[in-house]
N, CA and C atoms as a LAMMPS dump frame, in Angstrom:
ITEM: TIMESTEP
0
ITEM: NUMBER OF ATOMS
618
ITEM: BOX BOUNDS ff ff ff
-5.0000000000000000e+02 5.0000000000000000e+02
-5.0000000000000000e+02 5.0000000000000000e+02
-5.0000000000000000e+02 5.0000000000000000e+02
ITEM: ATOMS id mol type element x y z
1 1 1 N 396.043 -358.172 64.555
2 1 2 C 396.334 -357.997 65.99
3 1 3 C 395.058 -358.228 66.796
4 2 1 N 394.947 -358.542 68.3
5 2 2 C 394.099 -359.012 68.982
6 2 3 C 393.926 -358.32 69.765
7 3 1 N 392.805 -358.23 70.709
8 3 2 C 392.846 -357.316 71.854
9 3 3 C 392.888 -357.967 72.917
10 4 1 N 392.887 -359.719 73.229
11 4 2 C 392.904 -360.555 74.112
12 4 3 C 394.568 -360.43 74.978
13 5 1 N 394.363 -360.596 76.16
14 5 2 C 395.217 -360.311 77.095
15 5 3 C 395.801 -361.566 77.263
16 6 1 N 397.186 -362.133 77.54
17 6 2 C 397.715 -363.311 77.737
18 6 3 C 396.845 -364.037 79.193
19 7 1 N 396.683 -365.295 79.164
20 7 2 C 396.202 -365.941 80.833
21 7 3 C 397.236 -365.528 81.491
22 8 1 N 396.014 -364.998 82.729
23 8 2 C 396.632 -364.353 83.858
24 8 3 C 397.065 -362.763 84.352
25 9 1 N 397.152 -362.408 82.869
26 9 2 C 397.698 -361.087 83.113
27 9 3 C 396.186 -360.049 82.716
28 10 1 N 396.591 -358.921 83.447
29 10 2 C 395.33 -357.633 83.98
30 10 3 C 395.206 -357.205 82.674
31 11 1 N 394.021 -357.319 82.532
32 11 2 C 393.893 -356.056 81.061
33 11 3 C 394.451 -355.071 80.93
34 12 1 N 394.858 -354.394 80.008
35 12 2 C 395.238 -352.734 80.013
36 12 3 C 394.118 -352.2 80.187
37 13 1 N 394.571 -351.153 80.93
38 13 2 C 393.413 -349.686 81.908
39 13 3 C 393.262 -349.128 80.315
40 14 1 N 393.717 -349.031 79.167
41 14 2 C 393.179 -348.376 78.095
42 14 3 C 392.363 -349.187 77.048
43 15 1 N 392.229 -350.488 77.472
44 15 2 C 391.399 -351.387 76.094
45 15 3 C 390.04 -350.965 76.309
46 16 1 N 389.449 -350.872 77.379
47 16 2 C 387.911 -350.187 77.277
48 16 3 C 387.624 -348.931 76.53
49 17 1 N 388.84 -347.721 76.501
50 17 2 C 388.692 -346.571 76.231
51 17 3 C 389.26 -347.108 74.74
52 18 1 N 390.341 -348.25 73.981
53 18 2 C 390.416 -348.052 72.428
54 18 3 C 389.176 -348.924 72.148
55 19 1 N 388.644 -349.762 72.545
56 19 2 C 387.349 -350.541 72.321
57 19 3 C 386.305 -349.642 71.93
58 20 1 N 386.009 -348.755 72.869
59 20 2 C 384.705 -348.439 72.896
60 20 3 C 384.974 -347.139 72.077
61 21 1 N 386.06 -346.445 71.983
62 21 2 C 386.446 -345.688 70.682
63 21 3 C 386.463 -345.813 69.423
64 22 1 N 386.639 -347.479 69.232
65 22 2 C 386.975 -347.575 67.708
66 22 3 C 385.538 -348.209 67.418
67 23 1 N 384.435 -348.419 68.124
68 23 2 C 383.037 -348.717 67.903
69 23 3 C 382.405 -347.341 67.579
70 24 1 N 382.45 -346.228 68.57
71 24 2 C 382.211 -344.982 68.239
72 24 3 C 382.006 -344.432 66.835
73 25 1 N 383.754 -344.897 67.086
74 25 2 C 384.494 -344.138 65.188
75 25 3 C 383.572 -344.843 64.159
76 26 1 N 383.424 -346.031 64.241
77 26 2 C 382.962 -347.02 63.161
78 26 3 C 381.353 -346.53 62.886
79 27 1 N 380.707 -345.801 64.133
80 27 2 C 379.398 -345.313 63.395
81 27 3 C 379.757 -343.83 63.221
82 28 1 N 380.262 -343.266 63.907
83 28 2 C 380.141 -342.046 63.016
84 28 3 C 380.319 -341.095 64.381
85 29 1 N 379.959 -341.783 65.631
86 29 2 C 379.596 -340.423 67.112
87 29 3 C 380.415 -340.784 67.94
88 30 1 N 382.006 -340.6 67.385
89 30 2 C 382.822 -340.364 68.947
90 30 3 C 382.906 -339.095 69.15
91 31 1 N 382.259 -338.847 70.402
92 31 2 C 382.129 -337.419 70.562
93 31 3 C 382.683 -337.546 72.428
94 32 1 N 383.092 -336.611 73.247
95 32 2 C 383.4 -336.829 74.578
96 32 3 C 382.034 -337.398 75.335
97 33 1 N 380.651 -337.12 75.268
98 33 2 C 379.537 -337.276 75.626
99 33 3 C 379.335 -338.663 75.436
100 34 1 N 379.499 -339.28 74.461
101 34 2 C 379.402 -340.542 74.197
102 34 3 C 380.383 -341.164 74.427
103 35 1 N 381.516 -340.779 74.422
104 35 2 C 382.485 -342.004 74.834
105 35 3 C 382.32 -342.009 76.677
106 36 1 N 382.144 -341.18 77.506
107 36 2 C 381.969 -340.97 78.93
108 36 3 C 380.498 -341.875 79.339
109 37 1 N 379.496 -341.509 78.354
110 37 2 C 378.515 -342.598 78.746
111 37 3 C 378.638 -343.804 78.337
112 38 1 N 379.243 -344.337 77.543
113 38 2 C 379.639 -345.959 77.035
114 38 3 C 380.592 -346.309 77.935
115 39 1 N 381.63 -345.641 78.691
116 39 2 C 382.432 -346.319 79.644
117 39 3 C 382.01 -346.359 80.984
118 40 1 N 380.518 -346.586 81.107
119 40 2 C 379.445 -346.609 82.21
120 40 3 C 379.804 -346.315 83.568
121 41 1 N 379.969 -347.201 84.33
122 41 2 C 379.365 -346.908 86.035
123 41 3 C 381.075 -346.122 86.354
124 42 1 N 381.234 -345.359 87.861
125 42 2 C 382.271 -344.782 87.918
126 42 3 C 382.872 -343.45 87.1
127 43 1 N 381.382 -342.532 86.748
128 43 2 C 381.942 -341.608 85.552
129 43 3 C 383.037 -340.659 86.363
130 44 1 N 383.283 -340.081 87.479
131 44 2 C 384.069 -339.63 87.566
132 44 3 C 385.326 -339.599 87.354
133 45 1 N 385.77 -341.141 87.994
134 45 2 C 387.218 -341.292 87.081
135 45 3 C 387.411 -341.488 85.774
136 46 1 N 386.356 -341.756 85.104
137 46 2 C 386.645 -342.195 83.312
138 46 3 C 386.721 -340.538 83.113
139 47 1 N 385.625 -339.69 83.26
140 47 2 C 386.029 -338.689 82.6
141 47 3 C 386.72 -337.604 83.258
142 48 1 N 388.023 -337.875 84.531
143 48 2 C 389.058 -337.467 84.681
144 48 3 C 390.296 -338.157 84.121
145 49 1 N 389.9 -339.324 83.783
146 49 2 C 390.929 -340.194 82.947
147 49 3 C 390.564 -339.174 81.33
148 50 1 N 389.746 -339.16 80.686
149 50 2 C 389.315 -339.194 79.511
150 50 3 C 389.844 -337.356 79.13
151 51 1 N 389.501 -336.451 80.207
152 51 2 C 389.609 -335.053 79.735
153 51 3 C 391.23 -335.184 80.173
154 52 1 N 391.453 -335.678 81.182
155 52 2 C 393.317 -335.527 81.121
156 52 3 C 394.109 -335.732 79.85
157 53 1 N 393.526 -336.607 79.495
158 53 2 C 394.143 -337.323 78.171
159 53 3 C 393.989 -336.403 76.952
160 54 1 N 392.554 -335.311 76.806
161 54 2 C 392.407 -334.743 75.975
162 54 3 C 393.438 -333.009 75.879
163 55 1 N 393.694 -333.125 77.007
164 55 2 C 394.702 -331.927 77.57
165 55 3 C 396.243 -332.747 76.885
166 56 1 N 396.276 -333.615 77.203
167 56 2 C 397.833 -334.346 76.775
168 56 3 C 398.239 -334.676 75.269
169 57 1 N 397.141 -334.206 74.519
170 57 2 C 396.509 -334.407 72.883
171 57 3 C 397.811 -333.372 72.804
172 58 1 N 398.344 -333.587 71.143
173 58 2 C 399.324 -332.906 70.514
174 58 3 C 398.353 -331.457 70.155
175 59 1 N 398.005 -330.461 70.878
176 59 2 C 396.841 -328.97 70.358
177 59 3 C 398.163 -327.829 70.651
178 60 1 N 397.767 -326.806 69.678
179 60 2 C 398.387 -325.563 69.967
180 60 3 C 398.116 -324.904 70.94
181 61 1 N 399.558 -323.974 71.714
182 61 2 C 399.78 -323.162 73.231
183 61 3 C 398.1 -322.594 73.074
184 62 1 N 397.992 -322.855 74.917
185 62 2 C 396.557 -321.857 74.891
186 62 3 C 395.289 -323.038 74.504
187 63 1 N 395.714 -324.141 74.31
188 63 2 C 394.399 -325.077 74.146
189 63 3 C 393.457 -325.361 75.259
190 64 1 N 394.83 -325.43 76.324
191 64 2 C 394.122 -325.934 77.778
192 64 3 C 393.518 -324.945 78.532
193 65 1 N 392.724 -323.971 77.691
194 65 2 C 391.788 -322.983 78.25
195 65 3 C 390.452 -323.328 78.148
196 66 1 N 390.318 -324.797 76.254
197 66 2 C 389.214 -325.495 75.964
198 66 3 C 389.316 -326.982 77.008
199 67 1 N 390.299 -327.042 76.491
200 67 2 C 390.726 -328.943 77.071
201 67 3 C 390.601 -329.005 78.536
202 68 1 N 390.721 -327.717 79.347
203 68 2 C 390.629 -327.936 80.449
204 68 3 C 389.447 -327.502 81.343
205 69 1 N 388.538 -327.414 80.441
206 69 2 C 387.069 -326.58 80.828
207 69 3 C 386.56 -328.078 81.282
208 70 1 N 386.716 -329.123 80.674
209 70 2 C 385.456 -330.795 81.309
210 70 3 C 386.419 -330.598 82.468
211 71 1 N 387.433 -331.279 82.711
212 71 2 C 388.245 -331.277 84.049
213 71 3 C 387.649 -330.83 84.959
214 72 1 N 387.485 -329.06 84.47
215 72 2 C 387.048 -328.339 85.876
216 72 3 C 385.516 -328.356 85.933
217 73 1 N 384.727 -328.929 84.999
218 73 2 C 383.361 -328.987 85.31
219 73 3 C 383.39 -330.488 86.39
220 74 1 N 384.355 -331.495 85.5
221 74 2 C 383.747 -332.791 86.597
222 74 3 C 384.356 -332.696 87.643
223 75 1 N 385.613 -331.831 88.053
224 75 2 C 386.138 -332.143 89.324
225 75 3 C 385.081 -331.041 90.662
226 76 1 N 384.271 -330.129 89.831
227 76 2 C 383.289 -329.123 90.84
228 76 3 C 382.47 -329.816 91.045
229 77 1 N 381.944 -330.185 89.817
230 77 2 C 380.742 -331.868 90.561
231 77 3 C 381.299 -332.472 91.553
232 78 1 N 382.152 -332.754 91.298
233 78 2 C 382.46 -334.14 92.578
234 78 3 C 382.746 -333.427 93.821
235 79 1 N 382.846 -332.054 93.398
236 79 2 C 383.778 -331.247 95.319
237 79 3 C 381.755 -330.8 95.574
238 80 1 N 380.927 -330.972 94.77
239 80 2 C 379.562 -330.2 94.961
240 80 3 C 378.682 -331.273 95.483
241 81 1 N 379.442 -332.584 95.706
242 81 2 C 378.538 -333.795 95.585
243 81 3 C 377.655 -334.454 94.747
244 82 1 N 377.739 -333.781 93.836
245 82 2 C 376.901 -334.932 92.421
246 82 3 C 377.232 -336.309 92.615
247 83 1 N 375.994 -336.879 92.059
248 83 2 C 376.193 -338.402 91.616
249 83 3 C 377.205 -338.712 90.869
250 84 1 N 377.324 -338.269 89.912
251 84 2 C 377.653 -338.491 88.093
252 84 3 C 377.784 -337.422 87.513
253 85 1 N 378.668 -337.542 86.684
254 85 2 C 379.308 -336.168 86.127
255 85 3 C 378.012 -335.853 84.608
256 86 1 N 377.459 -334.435 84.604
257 86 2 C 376.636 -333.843 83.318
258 86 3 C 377.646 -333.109 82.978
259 87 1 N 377.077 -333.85 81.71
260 87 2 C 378.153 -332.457 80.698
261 87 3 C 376.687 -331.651 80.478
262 88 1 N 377.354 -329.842 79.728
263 88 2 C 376.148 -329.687 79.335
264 88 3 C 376.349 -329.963 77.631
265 89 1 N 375.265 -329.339 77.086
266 89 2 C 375.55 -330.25 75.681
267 89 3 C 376.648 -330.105 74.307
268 90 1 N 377.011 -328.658 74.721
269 90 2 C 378.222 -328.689 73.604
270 90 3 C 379.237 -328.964 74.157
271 91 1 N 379.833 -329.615 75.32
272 91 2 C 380.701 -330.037 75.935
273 91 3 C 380.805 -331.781 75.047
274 92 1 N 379.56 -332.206 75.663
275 92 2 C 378.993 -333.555 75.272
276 92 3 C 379.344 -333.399 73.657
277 93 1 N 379.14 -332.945 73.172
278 93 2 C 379.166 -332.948 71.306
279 93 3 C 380.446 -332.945 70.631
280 94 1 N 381.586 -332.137 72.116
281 94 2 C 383.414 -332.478 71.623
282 94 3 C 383.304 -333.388 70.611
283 95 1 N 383.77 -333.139 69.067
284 95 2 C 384.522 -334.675 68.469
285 95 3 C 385.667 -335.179 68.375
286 96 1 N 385.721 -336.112 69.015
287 96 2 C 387.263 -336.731 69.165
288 96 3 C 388.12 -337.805 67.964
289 97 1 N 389.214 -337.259 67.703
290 97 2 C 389.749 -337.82 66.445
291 97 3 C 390.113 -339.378 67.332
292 98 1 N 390.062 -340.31 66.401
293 98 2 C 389.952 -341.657 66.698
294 98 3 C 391.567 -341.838 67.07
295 99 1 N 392.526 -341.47 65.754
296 99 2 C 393.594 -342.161 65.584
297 99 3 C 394.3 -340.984 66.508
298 100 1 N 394.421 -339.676 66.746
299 100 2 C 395.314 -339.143 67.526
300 100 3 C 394.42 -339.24 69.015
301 101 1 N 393.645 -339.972 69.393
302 101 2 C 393.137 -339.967 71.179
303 101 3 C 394.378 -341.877 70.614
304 102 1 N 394.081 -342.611 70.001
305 102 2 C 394.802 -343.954 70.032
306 102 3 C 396.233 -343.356 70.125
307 103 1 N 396.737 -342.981 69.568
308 103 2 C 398.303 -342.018 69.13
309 103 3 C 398.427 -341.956 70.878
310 104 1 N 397.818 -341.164 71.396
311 104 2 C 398.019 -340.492 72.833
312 104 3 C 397.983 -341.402 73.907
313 105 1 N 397.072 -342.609 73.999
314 105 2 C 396.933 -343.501 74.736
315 105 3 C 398.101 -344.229 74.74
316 106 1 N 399.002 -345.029 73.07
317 106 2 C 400.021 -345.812 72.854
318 106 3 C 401.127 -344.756 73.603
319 107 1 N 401.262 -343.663 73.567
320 107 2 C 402.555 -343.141 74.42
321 107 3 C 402.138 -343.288 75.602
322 108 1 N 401.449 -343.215 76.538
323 108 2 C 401.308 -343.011 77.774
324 108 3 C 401.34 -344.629 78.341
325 109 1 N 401.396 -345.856 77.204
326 109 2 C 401.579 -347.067 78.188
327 109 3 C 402.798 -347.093 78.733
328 110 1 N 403.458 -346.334 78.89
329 110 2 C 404.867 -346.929 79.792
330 110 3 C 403.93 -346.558 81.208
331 111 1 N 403.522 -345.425 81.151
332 111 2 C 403.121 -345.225 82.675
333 111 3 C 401.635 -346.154 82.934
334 112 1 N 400.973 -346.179 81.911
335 112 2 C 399.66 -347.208 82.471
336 112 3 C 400.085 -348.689 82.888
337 113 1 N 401.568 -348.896 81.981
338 113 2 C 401.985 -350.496 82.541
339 113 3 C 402.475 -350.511 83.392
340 114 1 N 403.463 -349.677 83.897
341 114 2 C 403.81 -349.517 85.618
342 114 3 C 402.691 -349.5 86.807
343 115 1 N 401.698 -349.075 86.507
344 115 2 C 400.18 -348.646 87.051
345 115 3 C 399.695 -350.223 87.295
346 116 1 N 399.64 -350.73 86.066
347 116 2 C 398.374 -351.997 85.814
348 116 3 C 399.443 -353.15 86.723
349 117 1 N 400.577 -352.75 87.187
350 117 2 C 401.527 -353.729 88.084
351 117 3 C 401.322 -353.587 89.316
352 118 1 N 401.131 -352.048 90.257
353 118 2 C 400.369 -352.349 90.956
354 118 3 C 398.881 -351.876 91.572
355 119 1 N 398.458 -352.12 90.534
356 119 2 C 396.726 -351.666 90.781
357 119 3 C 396.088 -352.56 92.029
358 120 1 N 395.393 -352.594 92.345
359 120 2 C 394.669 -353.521 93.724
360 120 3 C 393.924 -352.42 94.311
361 121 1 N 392.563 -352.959 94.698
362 121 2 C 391.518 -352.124 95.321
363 121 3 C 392.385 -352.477 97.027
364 122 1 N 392.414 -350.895 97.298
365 122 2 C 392.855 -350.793 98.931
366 122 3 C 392.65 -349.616 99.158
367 123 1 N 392.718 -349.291 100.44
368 123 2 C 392.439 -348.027 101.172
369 123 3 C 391.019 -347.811 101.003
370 124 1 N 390.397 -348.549 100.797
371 124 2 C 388.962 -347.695 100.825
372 124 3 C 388.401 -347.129 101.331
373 125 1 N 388.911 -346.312 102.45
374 125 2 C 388.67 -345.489 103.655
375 125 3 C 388.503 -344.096 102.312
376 126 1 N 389.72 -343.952 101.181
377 126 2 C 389.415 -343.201 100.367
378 126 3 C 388.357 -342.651 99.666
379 127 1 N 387.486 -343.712 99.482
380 127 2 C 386.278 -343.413 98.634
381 127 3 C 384.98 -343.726 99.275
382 128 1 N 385.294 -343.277 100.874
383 128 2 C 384.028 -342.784 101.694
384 128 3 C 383.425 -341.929 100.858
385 129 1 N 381.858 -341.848 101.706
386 129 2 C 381.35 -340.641 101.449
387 129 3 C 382.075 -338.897 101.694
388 130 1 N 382.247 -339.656 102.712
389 130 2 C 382.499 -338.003 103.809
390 130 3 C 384.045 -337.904 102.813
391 131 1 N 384.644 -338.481 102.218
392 131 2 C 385.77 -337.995 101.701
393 131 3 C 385.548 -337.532 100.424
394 132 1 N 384.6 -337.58 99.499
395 132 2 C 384.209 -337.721 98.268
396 132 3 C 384.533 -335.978 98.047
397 133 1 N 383.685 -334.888 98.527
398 133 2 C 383.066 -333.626 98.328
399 133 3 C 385.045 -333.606 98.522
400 134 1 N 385.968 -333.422 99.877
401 134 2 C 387.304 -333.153 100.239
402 134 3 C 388.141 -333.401 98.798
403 135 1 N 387.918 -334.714 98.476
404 135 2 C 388.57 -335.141 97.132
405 135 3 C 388.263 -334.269 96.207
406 136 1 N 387.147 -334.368 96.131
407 136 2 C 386.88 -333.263 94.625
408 136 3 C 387.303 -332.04 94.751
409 137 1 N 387.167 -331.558 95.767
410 137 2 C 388.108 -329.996 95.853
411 137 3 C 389.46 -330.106 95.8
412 138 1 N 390.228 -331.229 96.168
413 138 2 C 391.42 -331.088 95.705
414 138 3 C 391.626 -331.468 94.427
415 139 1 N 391.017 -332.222 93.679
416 139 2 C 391.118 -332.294 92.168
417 139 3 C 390.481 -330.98 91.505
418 140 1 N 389.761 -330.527 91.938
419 140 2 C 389.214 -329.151 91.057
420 140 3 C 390.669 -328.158 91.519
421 141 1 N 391.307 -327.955 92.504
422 141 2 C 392.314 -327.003 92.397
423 141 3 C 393.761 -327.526 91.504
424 142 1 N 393.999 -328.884 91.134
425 142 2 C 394.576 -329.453 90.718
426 142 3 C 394.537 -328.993 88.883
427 143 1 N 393.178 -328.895 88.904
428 143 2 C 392.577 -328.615 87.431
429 143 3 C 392.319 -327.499 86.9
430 144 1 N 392.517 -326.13 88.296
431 144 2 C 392.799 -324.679 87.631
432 144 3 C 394.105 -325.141 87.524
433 145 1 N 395.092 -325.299 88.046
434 145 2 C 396.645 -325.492 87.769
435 145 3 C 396.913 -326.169 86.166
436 146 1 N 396.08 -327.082 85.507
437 146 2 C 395.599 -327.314 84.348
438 146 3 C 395.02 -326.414 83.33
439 147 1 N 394.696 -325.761 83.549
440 147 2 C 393.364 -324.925 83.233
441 147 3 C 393.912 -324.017 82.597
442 148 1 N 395.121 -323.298 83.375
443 148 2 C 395.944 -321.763 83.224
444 148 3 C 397.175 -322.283 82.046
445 149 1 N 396.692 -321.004 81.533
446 149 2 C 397.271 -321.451 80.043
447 149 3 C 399.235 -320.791 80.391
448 150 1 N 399.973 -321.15 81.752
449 150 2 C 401.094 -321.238 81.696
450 150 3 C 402.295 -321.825 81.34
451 151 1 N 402.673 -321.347 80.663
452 151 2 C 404.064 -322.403 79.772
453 151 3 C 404.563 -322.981 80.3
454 152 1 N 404.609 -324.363 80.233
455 152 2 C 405.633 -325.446 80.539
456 152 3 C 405.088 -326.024 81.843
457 153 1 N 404.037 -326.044 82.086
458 153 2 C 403.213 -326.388 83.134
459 153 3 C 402.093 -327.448 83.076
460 154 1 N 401.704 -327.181 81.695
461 154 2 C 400.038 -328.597 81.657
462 154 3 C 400.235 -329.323 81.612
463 155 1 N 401.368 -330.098 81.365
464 155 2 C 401.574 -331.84 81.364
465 155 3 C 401.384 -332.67 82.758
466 156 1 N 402.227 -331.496 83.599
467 156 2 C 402.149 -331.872 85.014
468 156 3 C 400.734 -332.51 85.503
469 157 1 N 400.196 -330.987 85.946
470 157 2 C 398.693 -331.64 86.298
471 157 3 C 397.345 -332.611 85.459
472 158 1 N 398.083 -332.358 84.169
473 158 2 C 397.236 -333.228 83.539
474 158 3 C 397.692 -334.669 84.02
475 159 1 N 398.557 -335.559 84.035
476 159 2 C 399.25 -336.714 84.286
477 159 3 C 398.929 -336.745 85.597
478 160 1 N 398.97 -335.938 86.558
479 160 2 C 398.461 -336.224 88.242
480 160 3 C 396.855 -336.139 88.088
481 161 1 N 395.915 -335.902 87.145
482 161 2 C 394.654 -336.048 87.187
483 161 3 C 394.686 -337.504 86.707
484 162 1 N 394.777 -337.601 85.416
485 162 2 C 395.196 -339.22 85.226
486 162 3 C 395.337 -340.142 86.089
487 163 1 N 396.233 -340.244 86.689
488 163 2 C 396.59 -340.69 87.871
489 163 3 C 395.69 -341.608 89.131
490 164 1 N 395.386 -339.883 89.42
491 164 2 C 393.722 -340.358 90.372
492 164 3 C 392.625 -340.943 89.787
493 165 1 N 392.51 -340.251 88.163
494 165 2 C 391.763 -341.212 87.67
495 165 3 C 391.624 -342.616 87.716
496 166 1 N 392.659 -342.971 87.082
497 166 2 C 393.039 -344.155 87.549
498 166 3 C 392.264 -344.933 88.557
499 167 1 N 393.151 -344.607 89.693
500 167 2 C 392.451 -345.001 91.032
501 167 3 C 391.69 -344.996 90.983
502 168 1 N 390.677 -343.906 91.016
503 168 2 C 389.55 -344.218 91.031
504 168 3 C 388.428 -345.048 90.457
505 169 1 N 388.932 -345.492 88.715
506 169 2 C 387.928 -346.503 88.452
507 169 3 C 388.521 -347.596 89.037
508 170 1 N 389.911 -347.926 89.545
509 170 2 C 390.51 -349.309 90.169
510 170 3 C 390.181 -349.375 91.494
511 171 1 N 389.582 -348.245 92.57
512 171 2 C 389.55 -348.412 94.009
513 171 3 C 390.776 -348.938 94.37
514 172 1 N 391.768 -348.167 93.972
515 172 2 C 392.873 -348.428 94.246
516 172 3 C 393.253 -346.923 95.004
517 173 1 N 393.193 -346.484 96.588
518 173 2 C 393.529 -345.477 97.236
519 173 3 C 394.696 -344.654 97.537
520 174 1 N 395.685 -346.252 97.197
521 174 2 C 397.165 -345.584 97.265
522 174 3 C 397.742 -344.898 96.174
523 175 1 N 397.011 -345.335 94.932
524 175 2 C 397.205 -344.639 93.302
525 175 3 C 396.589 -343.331 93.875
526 176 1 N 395.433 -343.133 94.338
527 176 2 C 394.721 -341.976 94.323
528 176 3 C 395.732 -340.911 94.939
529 177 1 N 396.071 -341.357 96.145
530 177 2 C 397.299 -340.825 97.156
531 177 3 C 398.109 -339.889 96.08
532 178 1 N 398.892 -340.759 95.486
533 178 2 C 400.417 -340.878 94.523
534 178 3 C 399.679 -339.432 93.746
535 179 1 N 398.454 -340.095 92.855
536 179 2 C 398.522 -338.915 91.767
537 179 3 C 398.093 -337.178 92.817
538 180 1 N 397.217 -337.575 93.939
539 180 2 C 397.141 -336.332 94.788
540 180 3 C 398.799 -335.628 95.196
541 181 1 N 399.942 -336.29 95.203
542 181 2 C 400.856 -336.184 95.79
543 181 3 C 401.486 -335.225 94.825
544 182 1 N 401.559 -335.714 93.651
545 182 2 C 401.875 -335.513 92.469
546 182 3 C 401.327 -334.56 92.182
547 183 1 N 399.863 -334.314 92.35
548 183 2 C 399.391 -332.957 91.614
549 183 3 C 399.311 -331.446 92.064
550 184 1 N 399.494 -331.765 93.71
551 184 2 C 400.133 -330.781 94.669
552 184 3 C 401.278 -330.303 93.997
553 185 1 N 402.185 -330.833 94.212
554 185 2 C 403.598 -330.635 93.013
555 185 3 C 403.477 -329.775 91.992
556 186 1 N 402.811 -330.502 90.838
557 186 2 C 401.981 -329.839 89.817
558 186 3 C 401.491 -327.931 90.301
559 187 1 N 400.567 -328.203 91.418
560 187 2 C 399.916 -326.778 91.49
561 187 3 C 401.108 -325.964 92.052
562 188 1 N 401.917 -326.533 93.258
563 188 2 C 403.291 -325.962 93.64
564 188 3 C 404.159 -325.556 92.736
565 189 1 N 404.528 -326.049 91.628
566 189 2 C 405.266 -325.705 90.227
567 189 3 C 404.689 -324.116 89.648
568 190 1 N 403.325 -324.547 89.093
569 190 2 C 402.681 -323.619 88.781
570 190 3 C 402.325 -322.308 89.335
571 191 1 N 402.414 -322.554 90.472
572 191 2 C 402.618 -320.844 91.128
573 191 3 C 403.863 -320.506 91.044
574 192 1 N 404.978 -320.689 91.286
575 192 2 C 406.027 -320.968 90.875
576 192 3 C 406.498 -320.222 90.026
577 193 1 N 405.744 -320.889 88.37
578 193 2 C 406.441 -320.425 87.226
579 193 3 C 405.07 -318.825 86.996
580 194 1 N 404.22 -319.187 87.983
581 194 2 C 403.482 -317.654 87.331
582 194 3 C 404.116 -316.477 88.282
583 195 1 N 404.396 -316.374 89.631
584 195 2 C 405.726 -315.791 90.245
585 195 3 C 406.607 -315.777 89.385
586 196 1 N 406.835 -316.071 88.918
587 196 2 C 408.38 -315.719 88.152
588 196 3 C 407.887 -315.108 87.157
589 197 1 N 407.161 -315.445 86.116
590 197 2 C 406.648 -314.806 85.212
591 197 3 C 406.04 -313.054 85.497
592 198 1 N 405.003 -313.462 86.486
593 198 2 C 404.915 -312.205 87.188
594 198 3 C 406.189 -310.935 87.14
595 199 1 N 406.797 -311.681 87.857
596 199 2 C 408.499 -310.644 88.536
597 199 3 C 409.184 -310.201 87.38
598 200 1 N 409.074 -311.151 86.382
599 200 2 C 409.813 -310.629 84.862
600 200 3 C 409.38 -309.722 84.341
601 201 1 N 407.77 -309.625 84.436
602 201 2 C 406.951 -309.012 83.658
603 201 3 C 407.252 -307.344 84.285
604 202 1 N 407.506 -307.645 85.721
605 202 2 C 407.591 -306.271 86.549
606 202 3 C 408.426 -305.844 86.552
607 203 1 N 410.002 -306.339 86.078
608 203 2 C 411.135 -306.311 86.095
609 203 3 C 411.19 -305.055 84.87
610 204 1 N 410.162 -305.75 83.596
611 204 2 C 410.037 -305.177 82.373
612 204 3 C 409.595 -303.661 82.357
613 205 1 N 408.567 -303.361 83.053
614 205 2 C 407.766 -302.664 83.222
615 205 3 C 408.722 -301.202 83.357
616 206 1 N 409.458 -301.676 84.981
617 206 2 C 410.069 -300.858 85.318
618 206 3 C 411.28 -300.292 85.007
């Protein structure tokens, strides 16, 4: 099999991330630290693309208390104004299994091929400055809604981080929009099901 794209048609948004994964694997250091610095300029969206994806990994209830710790470090960077997302170093040292991050990527092309149809850099009014710090606070509240280890809830906001990810390494504003739209939803759900949970719990009590 090849990794060459037919003439004419857009690469897949995931051949950089199985590329530069299966080079990783082949020496020995796919680790999150290294795969985020090999997918170079634009780290914010790679590693809101990259930790979404690690939240969407097949892990036992209660994972996304680990999986969702990068999320909320890179989305506070970006609401704090950083350049570029630091991990600190046992973040950076994550090791990532080759064949279940590939496993996870091959399910999610139905939605990256709907995506890669209409990707196009627009709106760039989006990825002002003055909008940058606004953005990141709404992705960091997007990513406690991730974060909270509530049942039947992490897929949501993980897939609306994705999303923006997206956009964001494409400068594509209206994707950014969609997955913001989407992840509101997401955090709206999630209070939601912890209200209810709540009320049951009090229901119990009493």
């Amino acid at each position: 099999m090849t990794d060459r794209q037919p003439p004419g048609r857009r690469p897949s948004l995931s051949m950089p991330i199985i590329r530069i994964a299966a080079d990783l694997n082949g020496t020995g250091t796919l680790t999150v630290g290294n795969l985020l610095a090999a997918l170079g300029e634009r780290s914010f969206g790679w590693a809101i693309v990259l930790f979404s994806l690690l939240t969407l990994l097949p892990l036992p209830p209660g994972s996304s208390l680990i999986t969702g710790l990068p999320a909320l470090l890179a989305t506070i960077q970006m609401a704090l104004g950083f350049h570029y997302v630091r991990l600190p170093g046992r973040l950076a040292r994550i090791r990532i299994k080759h064949d279940t991050l590939r496993r996870t990527l091959l399910r999610l092309r139905p939605i990256t091929r709907r995506l890669e149809r209409i990707l196009s850099p627009r709106y760039g009014r989006m990825f002002s400055a003055r909008l940058e710090q606004p953005l990141g606070i709404m992705l960091f509240i997007i990513s406690v809604a991730l974060f909270l280890p509530v049942p039947l809830s992490g897929w949501f906001p993980a897939i609306s981080l994705f999303i923006v990810g997206v956009g964001l390494i494409e400068r594509d504003g209206l994707v950014v929009i969609l997955g913001l739209v989407s992840g509101t939803i997401a955090v709206l759900l999630t209070l939601i099901l912890i209200l209810s949970f709540a009320s049951g719990a009090e229901g119990l009590i009493r």
